[in-house]
N, C-alpha and C positions, 0 to 999 in steps of 0.2 A: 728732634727726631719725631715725626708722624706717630700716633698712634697703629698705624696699620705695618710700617718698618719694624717698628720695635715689635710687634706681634712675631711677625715674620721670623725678624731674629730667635727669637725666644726660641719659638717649635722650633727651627733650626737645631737649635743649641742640642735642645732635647733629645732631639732624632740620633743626634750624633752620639752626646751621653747616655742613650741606651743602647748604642751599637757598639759601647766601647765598653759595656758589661758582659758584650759576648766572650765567651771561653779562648777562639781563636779567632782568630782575623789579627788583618794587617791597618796603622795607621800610617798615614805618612803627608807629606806636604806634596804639591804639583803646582809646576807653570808652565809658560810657554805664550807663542804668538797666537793673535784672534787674525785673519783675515775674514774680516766682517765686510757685510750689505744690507741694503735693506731693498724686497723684492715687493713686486703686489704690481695692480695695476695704476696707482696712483704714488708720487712719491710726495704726499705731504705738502702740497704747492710749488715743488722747486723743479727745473727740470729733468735736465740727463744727469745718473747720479751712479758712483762706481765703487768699487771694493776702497777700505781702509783699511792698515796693519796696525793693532792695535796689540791689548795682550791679555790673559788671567792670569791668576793665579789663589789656593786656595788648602784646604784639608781636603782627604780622602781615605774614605775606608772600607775597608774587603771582608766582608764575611762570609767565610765557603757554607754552603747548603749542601754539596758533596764535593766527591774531587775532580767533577768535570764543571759544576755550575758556583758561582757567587753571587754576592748583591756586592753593590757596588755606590753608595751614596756619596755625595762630594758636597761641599758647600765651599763655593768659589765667589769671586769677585770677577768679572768680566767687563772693560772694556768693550763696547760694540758702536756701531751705528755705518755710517758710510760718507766717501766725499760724494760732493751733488757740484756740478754747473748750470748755472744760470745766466742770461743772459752776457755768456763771456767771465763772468766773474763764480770762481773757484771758489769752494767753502768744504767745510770737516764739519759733518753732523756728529757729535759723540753720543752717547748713549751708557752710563754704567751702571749697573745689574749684577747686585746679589742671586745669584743662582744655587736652584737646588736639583741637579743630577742624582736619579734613583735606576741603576743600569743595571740589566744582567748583564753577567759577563759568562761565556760560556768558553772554557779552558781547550782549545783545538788541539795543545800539542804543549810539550813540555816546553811554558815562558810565553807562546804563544797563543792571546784573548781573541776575540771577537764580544763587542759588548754594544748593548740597544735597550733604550727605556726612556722613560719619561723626564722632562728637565722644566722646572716651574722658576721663574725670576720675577725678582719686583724690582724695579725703574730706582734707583736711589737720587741718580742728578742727572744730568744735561746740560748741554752748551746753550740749549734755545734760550730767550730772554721773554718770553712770552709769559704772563701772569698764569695763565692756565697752561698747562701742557700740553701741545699737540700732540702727545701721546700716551698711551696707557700707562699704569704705574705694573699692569699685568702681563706678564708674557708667558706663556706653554708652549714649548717645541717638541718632538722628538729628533733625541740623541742617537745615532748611529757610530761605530768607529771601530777601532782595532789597537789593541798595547801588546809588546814587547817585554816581561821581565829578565833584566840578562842575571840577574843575581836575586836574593834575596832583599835586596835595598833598590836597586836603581831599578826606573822602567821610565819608559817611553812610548808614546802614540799619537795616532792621528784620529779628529773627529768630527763631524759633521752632523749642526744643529739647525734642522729645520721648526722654523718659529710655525707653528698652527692658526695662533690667534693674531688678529687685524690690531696692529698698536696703534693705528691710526687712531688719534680721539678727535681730529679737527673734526668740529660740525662742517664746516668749509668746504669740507672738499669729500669728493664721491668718490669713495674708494678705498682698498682694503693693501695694510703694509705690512712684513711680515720680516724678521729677522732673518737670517742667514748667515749661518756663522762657520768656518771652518779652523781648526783649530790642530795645531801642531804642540804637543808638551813629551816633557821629561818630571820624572818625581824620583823624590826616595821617600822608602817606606823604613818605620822604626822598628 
């Protein structure tokens, strides 16, 4: 493990162990499917290239500010990247990304969220066989989406991760790539 992974993890850890000293809030597990792409102008050398069903999954934790607003941080594991064709021949770029989700969630109605904030990932592996990585080990998106609690344990939502920064690392090629990720899950909270 890199020095800069294990960094990552660490604050992670941390983030999470000081949210879990708060008085109230909720913890719980979540997953579900990624329909993942990757957009921009240039797609990394290869040509026409389209959505993959991939998946996350991960911890998440709720801590209310009042009784209409929360934070909402997660540390997940995600599955991403996209299939690409080339010259006739098919391929599955994968892409998998510790992710760190820091969302308000603002409470509309009793069970139902509306929730949007910032989401930071580092790059962990890849399918590429390339010595260097045609791609960043860094990704920033913002998260948009909406959850459902139907009880105090179970909940469910949908969410939509626009990546900000260019993971493009190829020198090679002129042009900027950018995650995109939509995302269906259920959790229980403890």
């Amino acid at each position: 493990m890199t020095m800069r992974k294990s960094l990552f993890l660490v604050v992670a850890f941390f983030l999470m162990l000081g949210i879990a000293q708060a008085q109230d809030f909720n913890f719980g597990v979540k997953g579900g499917i990624n329909i993942a792409s990757i957009g921009g102008n240039s797609y990394v050398g290869l040509g026409g290239f389209g959505s993959k069903v991939a998946f996350h999954l991960g911890g998440v934790a709720e801590v209310p500010i009042s009784e209409k607003f929360s934070i909402q941080p997660e540390l997940l594991y995600s599955s991403q990247g996209s299939k690409w064709n080339y010259n006739s021949s098919d391929g599955n770029l994968k892409l998998d990304y510790i992710n760190l989700p820091i969302l308000g969630k603002y409470h509309i109605i009793k069970g139902l969220s509306a929730e949007a904030g910032p989401m930071v990932g580092y790059l962990i592996s890849t399918n590429e066989e390339a010595e260097d990585s045609r791609f960043s080990k860094l990704d920033v998106a913002f998260a948009i989406g909406a959850s459902y609690r139907l009880n105090d344990n179970i909940f469910f939502g949908l969410r939509y991760n626009k990546g900000i920064l260019n993971i493009n690392n190829d020198s090679n090629i002129d042009g900027s790539n950018q995650n995109n990720v939509f995302q269906i899950f259920d959790g229980y909270s403890f």
